[in-house]
C-alpha positions in Angstrom: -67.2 -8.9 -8.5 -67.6 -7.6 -4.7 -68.4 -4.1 -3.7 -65.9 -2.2 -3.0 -65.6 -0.4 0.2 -63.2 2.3 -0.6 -63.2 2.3 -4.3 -61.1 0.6 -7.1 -58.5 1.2 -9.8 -57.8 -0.7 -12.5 -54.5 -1.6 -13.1 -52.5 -3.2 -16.4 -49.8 -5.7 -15.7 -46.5 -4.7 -17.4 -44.2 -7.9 -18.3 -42.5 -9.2 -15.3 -45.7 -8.2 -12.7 -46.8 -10.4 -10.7 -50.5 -9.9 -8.3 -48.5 -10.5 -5.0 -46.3 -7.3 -5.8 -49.0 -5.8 -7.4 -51.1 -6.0 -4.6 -48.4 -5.1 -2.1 -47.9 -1.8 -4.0 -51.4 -0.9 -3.3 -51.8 -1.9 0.1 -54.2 -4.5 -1.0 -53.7 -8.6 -0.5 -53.5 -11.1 -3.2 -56.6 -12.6 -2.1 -58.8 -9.5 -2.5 -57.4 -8.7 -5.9 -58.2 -12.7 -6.8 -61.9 -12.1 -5.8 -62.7 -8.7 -7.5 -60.8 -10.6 -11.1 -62.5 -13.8 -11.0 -58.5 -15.9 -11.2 -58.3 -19.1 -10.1 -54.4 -18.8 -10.5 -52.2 -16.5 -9.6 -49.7 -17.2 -11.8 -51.5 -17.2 -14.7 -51.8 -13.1 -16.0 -50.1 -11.8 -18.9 -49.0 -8.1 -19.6 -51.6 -5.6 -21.0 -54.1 -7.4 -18.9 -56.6 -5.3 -16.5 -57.0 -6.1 -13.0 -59.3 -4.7 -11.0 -57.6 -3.1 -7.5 -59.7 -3.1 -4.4 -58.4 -0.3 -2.6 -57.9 0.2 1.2 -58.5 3.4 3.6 -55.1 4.7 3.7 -54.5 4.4 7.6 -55.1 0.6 6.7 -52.1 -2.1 6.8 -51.7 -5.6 5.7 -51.7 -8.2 8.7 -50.5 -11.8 8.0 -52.4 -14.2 10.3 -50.7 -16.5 13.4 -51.2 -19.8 14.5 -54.2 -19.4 17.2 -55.8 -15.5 15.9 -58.7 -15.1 15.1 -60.7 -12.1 13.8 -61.7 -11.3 17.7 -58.4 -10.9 18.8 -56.9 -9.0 15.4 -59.3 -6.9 15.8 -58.6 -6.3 19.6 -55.1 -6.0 18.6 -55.5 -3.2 16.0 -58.1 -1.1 17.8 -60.6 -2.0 15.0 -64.1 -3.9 14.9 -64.6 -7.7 13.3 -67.1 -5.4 11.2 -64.2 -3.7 9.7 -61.9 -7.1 9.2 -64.8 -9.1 7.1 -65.6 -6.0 5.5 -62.5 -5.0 3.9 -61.5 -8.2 3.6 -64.5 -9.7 1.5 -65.0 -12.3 3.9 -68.0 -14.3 4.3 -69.8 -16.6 6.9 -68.1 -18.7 8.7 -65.6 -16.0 8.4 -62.7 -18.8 8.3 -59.0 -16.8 8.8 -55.9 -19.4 8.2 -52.3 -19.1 9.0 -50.4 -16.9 6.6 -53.1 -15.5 5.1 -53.2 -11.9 4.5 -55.6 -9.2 5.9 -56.2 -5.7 5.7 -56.9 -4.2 8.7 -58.5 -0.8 9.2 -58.7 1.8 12.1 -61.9 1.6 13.1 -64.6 3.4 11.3 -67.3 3.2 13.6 
């Protein structure tokens, strides 16, 4: 499991959850939630399960990536630092972004 950042809270799925909405009501993104809980598939939880929330700093939102952004010019965008984007968002080298996916993006914390 990462490090997390801001801190965590665990969280037990109650019948009809799913981790999109989960992690929407948290101000997290599917795809952090997937790394700190080790699941390959999304679909795949069952209620009374515990997931592991990463939080985010509560200024934070979530960003869904464009065609032709990159962290650079999120970053730019926001008023944050690339720092804060790979940070928060678990990313490692190469640091690849794609189009659609989600990021949390932070004021910056310098």
């Amino acid at each position: 499991m990462p490090t997390a950042y801001f801190g965590t809270l665990t969280y037990t799925v109650a019948p009809g959850d799913n981790l999109y909405t989960i992690s929407h009501n948290y101000n997290s993104t599917l795809e952090n939630v997937l790394k700190f809980n080790n699941i390959p598939n999304p679909d795949l939880i069952y209620p009374g399960q515990k997931i592991v929330i990463p939080l985010s700093p509560p200024e934070a939102i979530i960003y869904t990536v464009k065609s032709g952004d990159s962290l650079y010019l999120i970053a730019k965008r926001y008023g944050t630092i690339v720092g804060n984007l790979t940070k928060y968002n678990y990313l490692t080298p190469p640091y690849i972004i794609y189009p659609g996916q989600q990021l949390v993006v932070t004021a910056s914390l310098r």
